[in-house]
N, C-alpha and C positions, 0 to 999 in steps of 0.2 A: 371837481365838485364846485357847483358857483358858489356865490356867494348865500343865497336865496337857503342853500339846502345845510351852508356850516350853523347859519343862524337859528333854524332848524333844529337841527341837530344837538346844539349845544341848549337849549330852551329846554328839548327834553329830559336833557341828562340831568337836569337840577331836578327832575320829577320823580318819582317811584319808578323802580323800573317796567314792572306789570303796566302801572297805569303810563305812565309814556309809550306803550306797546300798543295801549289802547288808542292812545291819539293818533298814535302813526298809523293804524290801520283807517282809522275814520279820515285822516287826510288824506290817504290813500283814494276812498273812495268818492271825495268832495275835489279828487280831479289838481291835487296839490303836487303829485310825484312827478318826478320826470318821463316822459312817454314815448322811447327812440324810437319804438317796436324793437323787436330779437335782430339782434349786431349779427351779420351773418357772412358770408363768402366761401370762396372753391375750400381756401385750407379749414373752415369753422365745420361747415356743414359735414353731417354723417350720417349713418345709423346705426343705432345702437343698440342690441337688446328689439329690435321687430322699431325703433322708434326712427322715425326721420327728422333728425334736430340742425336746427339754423344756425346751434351752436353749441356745444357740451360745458355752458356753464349754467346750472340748475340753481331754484332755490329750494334749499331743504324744508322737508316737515318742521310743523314747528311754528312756522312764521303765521301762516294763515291758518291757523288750526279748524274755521268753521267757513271756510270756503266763502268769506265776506268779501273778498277785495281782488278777488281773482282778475277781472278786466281790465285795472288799471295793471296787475302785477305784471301778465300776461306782454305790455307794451315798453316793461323797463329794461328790457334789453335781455332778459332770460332767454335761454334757448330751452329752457322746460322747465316744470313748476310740481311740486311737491305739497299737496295740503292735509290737514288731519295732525295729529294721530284720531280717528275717529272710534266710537266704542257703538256696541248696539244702543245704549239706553243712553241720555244725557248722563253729566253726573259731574259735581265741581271741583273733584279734585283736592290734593292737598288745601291745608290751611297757609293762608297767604301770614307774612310776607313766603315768595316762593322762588322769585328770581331775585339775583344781584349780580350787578356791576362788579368786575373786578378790572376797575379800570390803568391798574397799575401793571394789569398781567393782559391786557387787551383780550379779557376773559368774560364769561357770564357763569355761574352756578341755577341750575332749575332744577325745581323739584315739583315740577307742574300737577303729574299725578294723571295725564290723561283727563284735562278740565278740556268739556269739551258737550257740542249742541247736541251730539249724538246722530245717525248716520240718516235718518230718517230726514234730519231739517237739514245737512251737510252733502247729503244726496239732491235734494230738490233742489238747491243753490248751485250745484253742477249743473244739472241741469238746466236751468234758468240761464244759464251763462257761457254762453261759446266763447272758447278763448282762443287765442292766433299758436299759438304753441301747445304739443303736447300734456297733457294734466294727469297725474297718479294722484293717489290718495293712499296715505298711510294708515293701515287696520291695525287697530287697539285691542285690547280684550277689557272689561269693566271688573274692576278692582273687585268687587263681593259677588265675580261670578263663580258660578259650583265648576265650569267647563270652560275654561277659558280659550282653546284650543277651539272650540264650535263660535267663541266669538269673531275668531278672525273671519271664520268662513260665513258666519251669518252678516256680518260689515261689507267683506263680497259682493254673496249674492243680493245684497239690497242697493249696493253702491255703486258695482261693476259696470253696468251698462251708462256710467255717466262720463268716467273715463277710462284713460289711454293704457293705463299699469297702474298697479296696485302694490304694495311695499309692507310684508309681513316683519311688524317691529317686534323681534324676541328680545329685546336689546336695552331695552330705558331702562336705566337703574332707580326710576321713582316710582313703580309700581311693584309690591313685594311678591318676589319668587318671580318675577318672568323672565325672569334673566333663564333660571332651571329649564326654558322650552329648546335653550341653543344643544340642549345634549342631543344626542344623535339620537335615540330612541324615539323623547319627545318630539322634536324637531319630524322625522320621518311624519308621525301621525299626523300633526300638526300640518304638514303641508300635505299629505294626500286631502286633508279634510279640504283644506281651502283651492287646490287644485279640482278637486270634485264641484265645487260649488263655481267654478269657473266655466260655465258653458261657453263662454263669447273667447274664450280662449285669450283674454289682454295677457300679456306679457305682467308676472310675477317677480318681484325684485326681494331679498330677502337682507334685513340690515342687522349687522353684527355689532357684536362689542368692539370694543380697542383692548380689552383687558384679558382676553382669551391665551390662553398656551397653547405651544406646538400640537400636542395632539387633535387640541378640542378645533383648531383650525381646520388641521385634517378633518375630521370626522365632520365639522359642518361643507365642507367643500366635497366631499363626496355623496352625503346626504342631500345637498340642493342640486349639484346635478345629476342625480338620481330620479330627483324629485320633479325635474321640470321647472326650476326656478331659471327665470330669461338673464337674471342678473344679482350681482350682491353689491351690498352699499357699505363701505368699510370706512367710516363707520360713525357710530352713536357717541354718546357723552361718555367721558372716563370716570372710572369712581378715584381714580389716584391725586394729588394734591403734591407733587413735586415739584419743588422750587417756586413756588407764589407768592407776591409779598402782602397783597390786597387784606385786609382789617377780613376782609371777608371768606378767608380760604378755607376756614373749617365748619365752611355752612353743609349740610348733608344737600346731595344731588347729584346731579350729571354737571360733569365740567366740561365746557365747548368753550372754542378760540383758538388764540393761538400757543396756546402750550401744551394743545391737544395735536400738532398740525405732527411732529417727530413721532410720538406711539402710533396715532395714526396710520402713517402712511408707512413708518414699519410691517405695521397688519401688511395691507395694501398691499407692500411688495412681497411679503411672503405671500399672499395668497393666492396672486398671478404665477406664484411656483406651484400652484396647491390643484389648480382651473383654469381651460379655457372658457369659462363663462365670462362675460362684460365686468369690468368690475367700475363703479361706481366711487371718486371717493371725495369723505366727507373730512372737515377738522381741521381748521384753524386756517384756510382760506383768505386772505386778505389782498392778492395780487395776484397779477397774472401770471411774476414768476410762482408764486405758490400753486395756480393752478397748473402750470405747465411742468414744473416738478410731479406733483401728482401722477397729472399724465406720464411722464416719464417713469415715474415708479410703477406703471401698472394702469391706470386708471382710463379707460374710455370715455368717462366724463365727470363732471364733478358737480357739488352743490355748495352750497353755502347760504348761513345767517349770521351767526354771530358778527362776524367781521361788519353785516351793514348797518349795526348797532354806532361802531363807531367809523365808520365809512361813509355810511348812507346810503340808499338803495343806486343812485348813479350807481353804483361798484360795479354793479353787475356787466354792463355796459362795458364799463372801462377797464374790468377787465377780461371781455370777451376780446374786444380792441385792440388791450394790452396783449394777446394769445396770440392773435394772428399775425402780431408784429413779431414775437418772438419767432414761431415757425417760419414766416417769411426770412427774417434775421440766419438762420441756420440752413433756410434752404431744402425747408419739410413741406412738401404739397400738400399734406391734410394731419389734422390729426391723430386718425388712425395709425399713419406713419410713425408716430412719434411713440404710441403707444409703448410702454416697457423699457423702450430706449438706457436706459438709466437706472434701471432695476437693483443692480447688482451693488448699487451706490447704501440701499438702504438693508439690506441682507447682514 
């Protein structure tokens, strides 16, 4: 990290969190981020889920929610990019404060609510914007919809043709009852709908909890590949609040970081016993031994944000960098190699 980006860095953390979120995106786009393009080589590069990436370290939904900054993000060393959660209709979301700092547990609490431009202006800004790496967009459903199941499919069909895969969120614990879409019933309909509204055929990722039981694992794991999902993202924010010490641990929301990185990739590896589908994984990310753990419990590629909160977006970079040095270290030609390797560690 230079110098340039701790100063940075620490300037926002005296700010609101939200609103530091803000400035980071707008220096984003006034050309202030660092710009490597996607860190790539023989052991980075793959494909995964129908996608050809430079390198399987992603950034999660979440970060760019309204596909504002996507050209510089595209250049920091991502090997793919993750934007939205998007909903048909605008709409703002809980009432703020919504995010916090849990600086003591290298953690964040949101309780964002789906605040967001809505797919119509989120669509057009894909549009408007070629980016050098693959682009998915994460589909919402709108908190006071009667059908929320036809939202995902209607965020789709208006969205799809902008990018690469698309990422049905049954999973955020700040929008009430969507979590109930991960049962198997639900879930079933739920993805015929949005598979129907798929004519361009992108590649489908579906994201789960961390908080799920053995069976409900099962039954989402047979249910998506049943369904024609290309891939599952394991996973979203926890609702649990185990060992934290931050002023801030009984705020209600999704917990992301790193205390999220062990339930995590528990999930993770039980569900690589569950599917041969790509699996995706998310939660508490801050290195590239952490990504390459990951991958060794299961994961074909990984994402992260929280960590470039107190990282900073170089991370990404450093640690696709830090990846390939490890494979090379062990003497693994690609990452698919490595794939699962280590599974049996988190079981």
């Amino acid at each position: 990290m230079t110098l340039a980006e701790r100063i940075g860095l620490a300037a926002l953390r005296r700010l609101d969190p939200e609103t530091a979120h803000g400035l980071a995106l707008r220096g984003l786009r006034a050309g202030l981020a660092p710009g490597p393009g996607a860190v790539t080589g023989d052991r980075l590069r793959g494909r995964v889920a129908g996608l050809d990436l430079p390198n399987p370290v992603g950034l999660a939904a979440g970060f760019d929610k309204n596909a504002t900054a996507l050209g510089p993000l595209s250049r920091a060393g991502f090997g793919f990019l993750e934007v939205g959660a998007a909903t048909p209709r605008p709409q703002d979301g809980n009432p703020r404060p919504r995010l916090f700092r849990l600086a003591e547990d290298r953690a964040a609490i949101n309780r964002f609510g789906f605040n967001n431009d809505g797919v119509e202006a989120i669509a057009a800004r894909l549009g408007a914007t070629p980016t050098a790496v693959p682009r998915g967009l994460n589909l919402g459903a709108n908190k006071d919809s009667d059908d929320r199941a036809a939202d995902f499919a209607d965020v789709l069909r208006r969205a799809g043709p902008e990018v690469d895969f698309a990422t049905v969120n049954v999973s955020s614990p700040n929008t009430e009852r969507l979590r109930d879409l991960q049962g198997a019933d639900a879930l079933r309909g739920l993805l015929d709908g949005v598979m129907a509204a798929n004519p361009l055929r992108i590649p489908i990722f579906l994201k789960i909890a961390p908080d799920l039981a053995g069976r409900e694992l099962e039954d989402i794991a047979r249910v998506a590949a049943a369904s024609g999902v290309a891939a599952i993202v394991a996973t979203n924010t926890t609702l649990a609040r185990d060992g934290l010490r931050s002023k801030h641990r009984d705020q209600a929301g999704g917990l992301s970081g790193l205390p999220l990185f062990a339930p995590s990739t528990r999930v993770l590896a039980r569900l690589s016993t569950l599917t041969d589908l790509p699996l995706i994984g998310v939660g508490g990310i801050a290195s590239a031994e952490d990504a390459y753990a990951k991958i060794r419990a299961g994961a074909s590629a990984v994402q992260l944000y929280t960590a470039l909160v107190y990282g900073g977006l170089s991370l990404a970079a450093r640690i696709a960098t830090g990846l390939d040095a490890l494979l090379a270290r062990d003497g693994i030609a690609s990452v698919a190699e490595a794939v699962g390797t280590d599974r049996d560690r988190w079981l």
